[in-house]
C-alpha positions in Angstrom: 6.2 -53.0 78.5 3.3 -54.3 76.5 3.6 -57.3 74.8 4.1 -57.2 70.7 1.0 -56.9 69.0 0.5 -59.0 65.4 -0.2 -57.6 62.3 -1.5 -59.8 59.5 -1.0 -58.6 55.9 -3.3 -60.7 53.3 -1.8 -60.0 50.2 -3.9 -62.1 47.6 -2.1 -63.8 44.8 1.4 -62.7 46.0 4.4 -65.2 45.0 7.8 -64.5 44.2 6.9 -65.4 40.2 5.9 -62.1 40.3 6.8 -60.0 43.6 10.6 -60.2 42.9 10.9 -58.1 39.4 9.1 -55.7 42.1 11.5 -56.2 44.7 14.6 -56.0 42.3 12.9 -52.5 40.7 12.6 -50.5 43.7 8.8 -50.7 43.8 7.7 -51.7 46.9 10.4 -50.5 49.5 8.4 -51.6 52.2 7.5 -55.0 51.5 11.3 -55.6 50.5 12.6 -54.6 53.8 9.9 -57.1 55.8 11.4 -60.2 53.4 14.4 -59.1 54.2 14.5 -58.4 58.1 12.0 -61.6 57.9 11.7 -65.5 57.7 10.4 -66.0 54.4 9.6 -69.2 51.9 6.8 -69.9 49.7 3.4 -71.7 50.9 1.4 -74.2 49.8 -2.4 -73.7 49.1 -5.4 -75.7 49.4 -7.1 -77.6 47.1 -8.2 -75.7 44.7 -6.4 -72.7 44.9 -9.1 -70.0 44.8 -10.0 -67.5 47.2 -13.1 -68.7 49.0 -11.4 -72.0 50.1 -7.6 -70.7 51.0 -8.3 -67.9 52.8 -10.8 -69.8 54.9 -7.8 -72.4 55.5 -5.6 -69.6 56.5 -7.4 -67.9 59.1 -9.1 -71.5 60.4 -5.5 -73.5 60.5 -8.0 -76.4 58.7 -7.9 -77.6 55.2 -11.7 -77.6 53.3 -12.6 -80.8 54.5 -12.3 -79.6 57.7 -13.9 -75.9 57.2 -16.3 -76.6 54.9 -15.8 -74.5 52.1 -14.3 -75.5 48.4 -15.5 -73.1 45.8 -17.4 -69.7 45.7 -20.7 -71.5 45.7 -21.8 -74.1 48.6 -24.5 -76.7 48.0 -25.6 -77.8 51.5 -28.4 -75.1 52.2 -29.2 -75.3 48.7 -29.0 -77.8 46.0 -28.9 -75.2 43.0 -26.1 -73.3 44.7 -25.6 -70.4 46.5 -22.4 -67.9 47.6 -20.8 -69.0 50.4 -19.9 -66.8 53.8 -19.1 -67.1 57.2 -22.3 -69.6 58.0 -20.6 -72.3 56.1 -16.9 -72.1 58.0 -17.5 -74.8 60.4 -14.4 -74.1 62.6 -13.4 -71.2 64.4 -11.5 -68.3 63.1 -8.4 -67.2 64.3 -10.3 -64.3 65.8 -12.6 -65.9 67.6 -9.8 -67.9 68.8 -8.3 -65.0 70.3 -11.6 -64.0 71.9 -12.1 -66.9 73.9 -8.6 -66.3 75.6 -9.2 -62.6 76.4 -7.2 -61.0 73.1 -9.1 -58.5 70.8 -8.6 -58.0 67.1 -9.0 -56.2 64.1 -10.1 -57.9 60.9 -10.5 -56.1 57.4 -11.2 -57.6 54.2 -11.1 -61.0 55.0 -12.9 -63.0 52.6 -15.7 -65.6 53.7 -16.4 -63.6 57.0 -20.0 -61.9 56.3 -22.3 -62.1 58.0 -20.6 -60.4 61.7 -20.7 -62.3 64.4 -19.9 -61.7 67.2 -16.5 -61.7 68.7 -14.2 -59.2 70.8 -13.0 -56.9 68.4 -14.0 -55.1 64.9 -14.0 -56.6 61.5 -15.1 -55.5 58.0 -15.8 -58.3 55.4 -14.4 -58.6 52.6 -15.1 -60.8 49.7 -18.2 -62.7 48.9 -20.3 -60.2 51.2 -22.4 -57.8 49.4 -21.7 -53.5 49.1 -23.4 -52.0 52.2 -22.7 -55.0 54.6 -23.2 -54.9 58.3 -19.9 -54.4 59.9 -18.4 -54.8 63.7 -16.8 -52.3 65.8 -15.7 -52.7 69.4 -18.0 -56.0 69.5 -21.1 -53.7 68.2 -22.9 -54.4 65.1 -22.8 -51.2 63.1 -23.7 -50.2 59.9 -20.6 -49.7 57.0 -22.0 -46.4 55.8 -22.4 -44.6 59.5 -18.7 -45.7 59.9 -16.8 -46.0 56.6 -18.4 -43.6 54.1 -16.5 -44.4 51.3 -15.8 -48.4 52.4 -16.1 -50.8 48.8 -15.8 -54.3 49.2 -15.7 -54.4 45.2 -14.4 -52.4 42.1 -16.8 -50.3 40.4 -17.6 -51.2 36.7 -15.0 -48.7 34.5 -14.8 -48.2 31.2 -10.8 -47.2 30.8 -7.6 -48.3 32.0 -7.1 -45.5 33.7 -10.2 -45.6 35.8 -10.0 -49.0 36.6 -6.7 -49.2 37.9 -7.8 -46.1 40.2 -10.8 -48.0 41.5 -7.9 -50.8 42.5 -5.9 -47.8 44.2 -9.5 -46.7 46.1 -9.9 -49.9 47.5 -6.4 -50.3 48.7 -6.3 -47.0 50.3 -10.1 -47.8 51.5 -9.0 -51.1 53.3 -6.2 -49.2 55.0 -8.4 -46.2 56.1 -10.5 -48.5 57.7 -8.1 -50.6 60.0 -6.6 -46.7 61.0 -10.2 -46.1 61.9 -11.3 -49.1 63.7 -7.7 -49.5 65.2 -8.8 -45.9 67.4 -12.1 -47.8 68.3 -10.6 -51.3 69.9 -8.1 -51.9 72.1 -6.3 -54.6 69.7 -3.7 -57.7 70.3 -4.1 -59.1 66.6 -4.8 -56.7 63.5 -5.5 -58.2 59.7 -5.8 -56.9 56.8 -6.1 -58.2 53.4 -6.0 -56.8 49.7 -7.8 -58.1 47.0 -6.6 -55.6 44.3 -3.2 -57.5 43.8 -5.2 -60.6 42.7 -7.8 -58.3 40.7 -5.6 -56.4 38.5 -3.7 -59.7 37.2 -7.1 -61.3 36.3 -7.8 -57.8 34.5 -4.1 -56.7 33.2 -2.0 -59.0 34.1 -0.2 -58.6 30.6 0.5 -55.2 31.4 3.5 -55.0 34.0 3.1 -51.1 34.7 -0.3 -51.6 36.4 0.8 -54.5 38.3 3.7 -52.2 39.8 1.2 -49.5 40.1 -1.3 -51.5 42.0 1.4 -53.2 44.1 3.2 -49.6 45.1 0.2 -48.3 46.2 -0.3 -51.7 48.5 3.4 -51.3 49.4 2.5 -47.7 50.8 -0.4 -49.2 53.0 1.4 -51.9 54.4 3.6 -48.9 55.6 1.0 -47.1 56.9 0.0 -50.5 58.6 3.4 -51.4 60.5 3.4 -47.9 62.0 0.1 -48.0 62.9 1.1 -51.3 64.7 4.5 -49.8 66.2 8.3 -50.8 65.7 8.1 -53.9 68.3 4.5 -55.8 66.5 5.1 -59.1 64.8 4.3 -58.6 61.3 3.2 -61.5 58.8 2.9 -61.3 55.2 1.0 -64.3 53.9 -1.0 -64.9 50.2 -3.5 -67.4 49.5 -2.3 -68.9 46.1 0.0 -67.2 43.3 -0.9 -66.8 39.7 0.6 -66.9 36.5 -0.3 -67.0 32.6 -2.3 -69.9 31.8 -2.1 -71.3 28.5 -4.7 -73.8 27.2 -8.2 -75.0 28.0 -9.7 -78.0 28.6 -13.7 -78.1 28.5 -14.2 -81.0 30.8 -17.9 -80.9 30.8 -17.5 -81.7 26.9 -15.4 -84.4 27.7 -17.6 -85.8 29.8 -20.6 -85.7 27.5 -18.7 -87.2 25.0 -17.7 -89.8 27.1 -21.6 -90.5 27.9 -21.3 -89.3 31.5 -23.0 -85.5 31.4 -26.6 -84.8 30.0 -27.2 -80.8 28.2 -30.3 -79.5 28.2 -30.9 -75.5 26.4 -33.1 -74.6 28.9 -31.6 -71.3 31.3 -32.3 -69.0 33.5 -32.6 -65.4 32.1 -29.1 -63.7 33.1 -29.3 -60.6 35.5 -27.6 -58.5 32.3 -30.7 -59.3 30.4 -32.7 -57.5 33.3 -30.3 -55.0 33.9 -30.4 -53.9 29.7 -34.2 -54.3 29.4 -34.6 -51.6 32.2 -32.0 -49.6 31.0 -33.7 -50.0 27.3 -37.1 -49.4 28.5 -36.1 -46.2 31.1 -34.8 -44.2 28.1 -38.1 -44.6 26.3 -37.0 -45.6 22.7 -38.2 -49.6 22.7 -40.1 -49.2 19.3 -36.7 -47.5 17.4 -34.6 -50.5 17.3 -33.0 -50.5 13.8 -34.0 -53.6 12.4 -30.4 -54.1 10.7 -28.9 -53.5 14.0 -31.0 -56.0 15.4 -30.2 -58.5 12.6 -26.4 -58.1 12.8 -26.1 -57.8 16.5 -28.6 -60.7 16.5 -26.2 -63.1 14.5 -22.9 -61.8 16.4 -24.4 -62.6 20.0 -25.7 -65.7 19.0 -22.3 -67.2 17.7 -20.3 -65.8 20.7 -22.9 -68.0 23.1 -22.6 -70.6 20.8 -18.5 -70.8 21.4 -18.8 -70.5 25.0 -18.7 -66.2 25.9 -21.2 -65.7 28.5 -23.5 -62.6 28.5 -21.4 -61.1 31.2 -18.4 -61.4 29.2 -20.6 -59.9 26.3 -21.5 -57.1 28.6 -17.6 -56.2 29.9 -16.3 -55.9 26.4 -19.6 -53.7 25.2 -18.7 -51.5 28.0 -15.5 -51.2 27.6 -16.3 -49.8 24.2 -18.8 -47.6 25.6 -21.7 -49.7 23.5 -23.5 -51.5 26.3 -26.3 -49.0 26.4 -26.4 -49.4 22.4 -26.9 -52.6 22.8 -29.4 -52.7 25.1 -31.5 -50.2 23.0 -31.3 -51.8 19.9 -32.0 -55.6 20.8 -34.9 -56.9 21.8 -35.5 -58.7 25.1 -36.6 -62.0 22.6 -33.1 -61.5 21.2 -30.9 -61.0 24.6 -32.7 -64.5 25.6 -31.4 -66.4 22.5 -27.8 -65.4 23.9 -28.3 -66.7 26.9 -29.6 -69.8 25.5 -27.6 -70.5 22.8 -25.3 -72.1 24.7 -25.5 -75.8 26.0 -26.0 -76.1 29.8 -25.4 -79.1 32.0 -28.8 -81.0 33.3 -27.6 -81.5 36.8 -30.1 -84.0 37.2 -29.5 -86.3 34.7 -25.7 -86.2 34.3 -23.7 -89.0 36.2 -20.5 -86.9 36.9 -20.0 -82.8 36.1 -17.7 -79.9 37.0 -20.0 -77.3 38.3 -18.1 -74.4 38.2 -14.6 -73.0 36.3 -13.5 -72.2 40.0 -14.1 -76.2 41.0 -11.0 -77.9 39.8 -13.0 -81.2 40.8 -15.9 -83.6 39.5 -18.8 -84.1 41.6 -20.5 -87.3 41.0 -25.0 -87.6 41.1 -25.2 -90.7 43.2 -28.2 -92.5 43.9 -29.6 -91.6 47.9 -27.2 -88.9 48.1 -27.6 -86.5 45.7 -30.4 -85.2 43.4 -31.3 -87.1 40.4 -29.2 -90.3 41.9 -28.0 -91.4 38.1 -25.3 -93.9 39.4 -26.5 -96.6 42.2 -24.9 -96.4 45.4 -23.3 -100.0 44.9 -21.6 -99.2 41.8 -20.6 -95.6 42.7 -17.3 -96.8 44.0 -16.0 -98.5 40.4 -17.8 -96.2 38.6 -15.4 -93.2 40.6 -12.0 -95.3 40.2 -12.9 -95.9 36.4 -13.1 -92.3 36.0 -9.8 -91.2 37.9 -8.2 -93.8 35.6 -9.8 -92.2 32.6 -8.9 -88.7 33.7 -5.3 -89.6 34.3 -4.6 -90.4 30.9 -6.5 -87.8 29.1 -3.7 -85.8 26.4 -4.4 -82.9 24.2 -3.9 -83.3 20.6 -0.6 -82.7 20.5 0.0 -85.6 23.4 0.5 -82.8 25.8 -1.1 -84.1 29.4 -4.0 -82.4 30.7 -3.5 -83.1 34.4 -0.6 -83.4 36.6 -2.6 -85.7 39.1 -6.1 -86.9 39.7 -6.7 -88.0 43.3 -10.3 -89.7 44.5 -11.1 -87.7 47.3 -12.8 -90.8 49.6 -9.3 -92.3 49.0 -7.7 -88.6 50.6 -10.1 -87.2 52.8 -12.9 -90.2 53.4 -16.6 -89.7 52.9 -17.5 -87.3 56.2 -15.9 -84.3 55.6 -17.3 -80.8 56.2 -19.7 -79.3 53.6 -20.3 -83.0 52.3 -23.1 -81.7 49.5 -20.2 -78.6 48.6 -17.4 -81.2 48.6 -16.1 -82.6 44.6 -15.7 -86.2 44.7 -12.6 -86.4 42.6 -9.3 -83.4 42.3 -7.7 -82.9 39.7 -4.4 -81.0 39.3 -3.9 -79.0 35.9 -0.8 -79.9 34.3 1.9 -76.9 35.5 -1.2 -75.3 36.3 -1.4 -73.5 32.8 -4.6 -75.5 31.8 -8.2 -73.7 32.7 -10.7 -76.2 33.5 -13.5 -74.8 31.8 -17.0 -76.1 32.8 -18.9 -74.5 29.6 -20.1 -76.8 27.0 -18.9 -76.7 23.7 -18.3 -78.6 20.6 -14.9 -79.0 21.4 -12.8 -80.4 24.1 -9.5 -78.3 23.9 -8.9 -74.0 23.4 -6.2 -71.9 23.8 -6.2 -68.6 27.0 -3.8 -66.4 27.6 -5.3 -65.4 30.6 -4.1 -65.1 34.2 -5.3 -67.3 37.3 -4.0 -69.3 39.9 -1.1 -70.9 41.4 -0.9 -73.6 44.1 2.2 -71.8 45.8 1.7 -68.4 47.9 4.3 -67.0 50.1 4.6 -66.4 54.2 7.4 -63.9 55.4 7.5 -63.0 59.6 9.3 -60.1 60.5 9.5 -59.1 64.2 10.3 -60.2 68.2 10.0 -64.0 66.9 12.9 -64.0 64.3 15.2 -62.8 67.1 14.9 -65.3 70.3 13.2 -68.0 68.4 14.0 -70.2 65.3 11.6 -70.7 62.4 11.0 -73.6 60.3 9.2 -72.8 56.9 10.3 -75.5 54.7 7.4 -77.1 53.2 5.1 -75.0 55.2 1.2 -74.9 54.0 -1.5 -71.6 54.5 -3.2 -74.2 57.4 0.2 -73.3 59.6 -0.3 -69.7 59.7 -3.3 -70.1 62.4 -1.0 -72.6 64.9 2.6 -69.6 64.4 0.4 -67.1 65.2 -1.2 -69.0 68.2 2.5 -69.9 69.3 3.3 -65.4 69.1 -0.2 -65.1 71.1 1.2 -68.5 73.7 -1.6 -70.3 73.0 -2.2 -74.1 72.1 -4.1 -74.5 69.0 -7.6 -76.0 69.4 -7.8 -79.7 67.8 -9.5 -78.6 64.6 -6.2 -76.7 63.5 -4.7 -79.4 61.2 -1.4 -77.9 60.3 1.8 -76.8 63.0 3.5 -73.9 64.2 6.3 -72.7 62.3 7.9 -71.4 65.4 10.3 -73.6 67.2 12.1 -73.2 70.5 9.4 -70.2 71.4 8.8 -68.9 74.5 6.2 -65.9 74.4 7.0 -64.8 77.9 10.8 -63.5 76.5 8.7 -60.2 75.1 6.3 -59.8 77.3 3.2 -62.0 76.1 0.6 -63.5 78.7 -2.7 -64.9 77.8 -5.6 -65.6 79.7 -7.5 -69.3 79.6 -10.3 -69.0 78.4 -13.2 -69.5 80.5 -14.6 -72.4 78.7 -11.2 -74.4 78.0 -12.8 -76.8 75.4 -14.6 -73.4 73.9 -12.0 -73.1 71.0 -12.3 -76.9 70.8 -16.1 -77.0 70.1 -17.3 -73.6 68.2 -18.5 -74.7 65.0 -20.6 -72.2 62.5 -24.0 -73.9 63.6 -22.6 -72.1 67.4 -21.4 -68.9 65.8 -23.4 -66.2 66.5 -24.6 -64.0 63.7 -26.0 -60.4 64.5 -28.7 -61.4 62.2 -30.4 -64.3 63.2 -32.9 -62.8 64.8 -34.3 -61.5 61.8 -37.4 -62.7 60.0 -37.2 -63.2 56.5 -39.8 -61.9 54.3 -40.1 -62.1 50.3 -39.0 -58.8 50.6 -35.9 -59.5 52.2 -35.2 -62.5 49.7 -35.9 -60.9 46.4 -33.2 -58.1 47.7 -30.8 -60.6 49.0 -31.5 -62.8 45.5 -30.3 -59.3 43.8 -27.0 -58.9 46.3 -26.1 -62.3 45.4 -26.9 -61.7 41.6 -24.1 -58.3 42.0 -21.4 -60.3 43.9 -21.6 -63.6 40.8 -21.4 -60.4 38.4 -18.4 -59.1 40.2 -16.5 -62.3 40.5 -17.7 -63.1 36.5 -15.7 -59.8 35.5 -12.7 -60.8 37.1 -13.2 -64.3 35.5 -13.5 -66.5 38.3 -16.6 -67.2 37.3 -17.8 -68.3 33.5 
């Protein structure tokens, strides 16, 4: 008999706040019947509760000070920023795990995992990673289009309802086709596979509950497709990285802090890719000298006071297509004028502030000490009062109406110490929204408080395990955390997690050899111990980088910020 195989189900955003109306309605048939044959409880996420940091915690077993990664952009390589991936995971995945004792996998859609590297098995990456990524199959580097045709790591812009909730449908189907396909290619012990859309289509219609269900039925008939694919005896775990819910005020820190004295605006900016991407549409279609000049005025004035209360250009550009007027618009304005919108908001001067958030995604201060980072406002012998003055500060800050802002501020040093992973990346102090229905806005206004109805994140997921395990072992969930899923799904494999793995097996009173499972040692036994991502090898590090190759990887990086912008993880 061969031993069970895993199967990994990534289903981001999932929580019962809004699974069980699903459950209850019939919906998803298949995901019911794996909660209820299955172990089940909610998880804990990281800190904060956003994709590029949880899902990297989930597949590592390690919490971000551990792996490296805490927000969407990393600031080691570079101190302006830029998207994070797989070079700045600085423990192993579970994958390469696996590899070191013999055991192949399958990995799809995995956020954080671009660029390949190599590994025994096949993966895909999924978020973060630009369209047309390199992919792996059967430990080869291929390219995405000789393999999977039709293979999006993103939704395409839309213009309806209708066609955008079909892109979310593409993709799901997509993510599926593509485990069937490299499933037939490797000989596999672990499969994953993760879907993005169930995240997506909250941040886009989360108000409207028929395109939740339909995006979750059509996920529901994929994971069905997935547990035959992995046969009747396979271990099957459902996991999320966070949930999400309606969120109901905002807070615009970065105004508080300039208020306060700490945070320094400049008006200078960067021209925004949508300014480039209208120019060339404007000047393609040939009509640059027939601008009305009272469509210029009025569009003029409305741009200008939508920057000046805080709606980005991108934002600008998803409600102009929406209407179909995006073209219009960049016909009729002039590049001059597209530039005032950019600038007419306030932008933080990084160099000169003291303490900032740096992004909406952050949920944390980082702190411009002197010796450490650029501009070095506070000295390094006052940056210790000058941190515990602020977590005070922030602890007591109240909306008009009395209402708390935060539920908890920690000081990191205090948590996690100075030396953790990604040290540049890393925010110096956490704060915890109050119910988690306050956005943490990092634009500037005039203003400290606003009202969103707008969906994002929760700090509580869910884990479910369905399979051989539930039946000749027992399973302890309470209180369990995403950095426990690597060590249970060592203990299914038999295999001791490596000392990075920071959380514990679920499984209790296991034995791997009751269904047949036996594991090779790996031939380096302190291998899983010592890979970091400075060890990985990437397929592409033997490339030489021209200016070529920059300006095109400039623009892929450009498309992915515009992606996660629409979905509004990004202001």
């Amino acid at each position: 008999m061969s031993p069970p195989k895993v199967l990994i189900v990534g289903i981001d955003a999932a929580c019962f706040e809004q699974l069980d109306p699903l459950v209850e309605s019939g919906a998803v048939p298949t995901i019911a019947e794996l909660l209820d044959t299955g172990v089940v409880d909610e998880l804990e996420t990281t800190h904060p509760p956003w994709t590029p940091s949880a899902w990297p915690s989930v597949v590592t077993g390690a919490t971000p000070w551990q792996h490296g990664v805490y927000d969407f952009y990393g600031y080691d390589r570079d101190p302006d920023g830029e998207l994070v991936s797989a070079r700045d995971v600085q423990v192993p995945y579970l994958w390469e795990i696996l590899s070191a004792h013999g055991l192949s996998s399958v990995v799809v859609n995995v956020p954080v995992t671009h660029p390949v590297h190599e590994f025994d098995g096949s993966l895909v990456p999924g978020y973060l990673a630009t369209e047309g990524v390199d992919i792996l199959v059967d430990g080869e580097k291929r390219q995405l289009d000789e393999v999977l045709p039709d293979y999006r790591v993103y939704a395409g812009q839309t213009a309806t309802r209708e066609d955008r909730l079909a892109e979310y449908e593409r993709l799901v189907d997509a993510r599926v086709d593509a485990a069937e396909t490299l499933a037939d290619a490797t000989e596999w012990d672990l499969m994953m596979v993760q879907f993005q859309s169930t995240d997506g289509v909250f941040h886009t219609d989360g108000d409207d509950p028929d395109a939740v269900e339909r995006v979750y039925r059509r996920v529901d008939a994929g994971i069905e497709r997935l547990v035959e694919l992995a046969g009747p005896d396979a271990h099957v775990v459902l996991v999320s990285d966070h949930g999400i819910h309606q969120y109901e005020r905002v807070f615009y820190l970065n105004s508080w802090l300039k208020d306060r004295g700490d945070l320094v605006t400049t008006d200078e900016s960067v021209r925004h890719a949508w300014n480039e991407q209208t120019k060339h549409t404007a000047t393609s279609e040939g009509d640059d000298d027939t601008r009305p000049p009272l469509a210029t005025r009025t569009l003029r004035g409305g741009l200008g006071l939508l920057g000046h209360v805080g709606v980005t250009p991108t934002r600008v550009e998803r409600v102009l297509a929406s209407l179909g007027l995006d073209r219009t618009v960049a016909r009729v304005l002039p590049d001059s004028v597209l530039q005032e919108v950019v600038d007419a908001s306030e932008y933080v001067d990084f160099d000169r502030s003291a303490a900032f958030t740096r992004s909406l995604s952050s949920l944390g201060i980082r702190c411009n000490v002197e010796g450490r980072d650029p501009g070095g406002v506070i000295p390094a012998d006052e940056f210790d009062a000058y941190r515990t003055q602020l977590v005070s500060d922030l602890r007591e800050v109240t909306a008009p109406d009395g209402t708390r802002v935060f539920d908890a501020v920690e000081d990191r040093h205090a948590l996690a110490g100075r030396d953790v992973a990604g040290e540049q990346s890393a925010p110096d102090i956490l704060l915890f929204p109050a119910r988690m229905t306050w956005k943490i806005s990092d634009i500037v206004r005039d203003e400290q408080f606003g009202e969103t109805d707008e969906f994002s994140h929760t700090w509580t997921g869910l884990f479910a395990l369905s399979g051989p395990a539930t039946s000749v072992g027992t399973l302890n969930v309470a209180d369990a955390t995403v950095i426990d899923v690597v060590p249970t799904v060592l203990s299914l494999f038999g295999i001791d997690p490596p000392a990075h793995v920071e959380g514990t097996s679920l499984l209790d009173d296991w034995d791997p050899a009751l269904v047949g499972r036996d594991t090779e040692e790996p031939a380096d036994t302190d291998a899983t111990h010592t890979t970091m991502s400075a060890e990985r090898r990437f397929f592409d590090d033997e490339r030489t980088d021209s200016s070529e190759d920059e300006s095109a990887a400039d623009e892929d990086s450009e498309y992915v910020a515009d992606r996660l912008r629409e979905l509004g993880y990004l202001e």
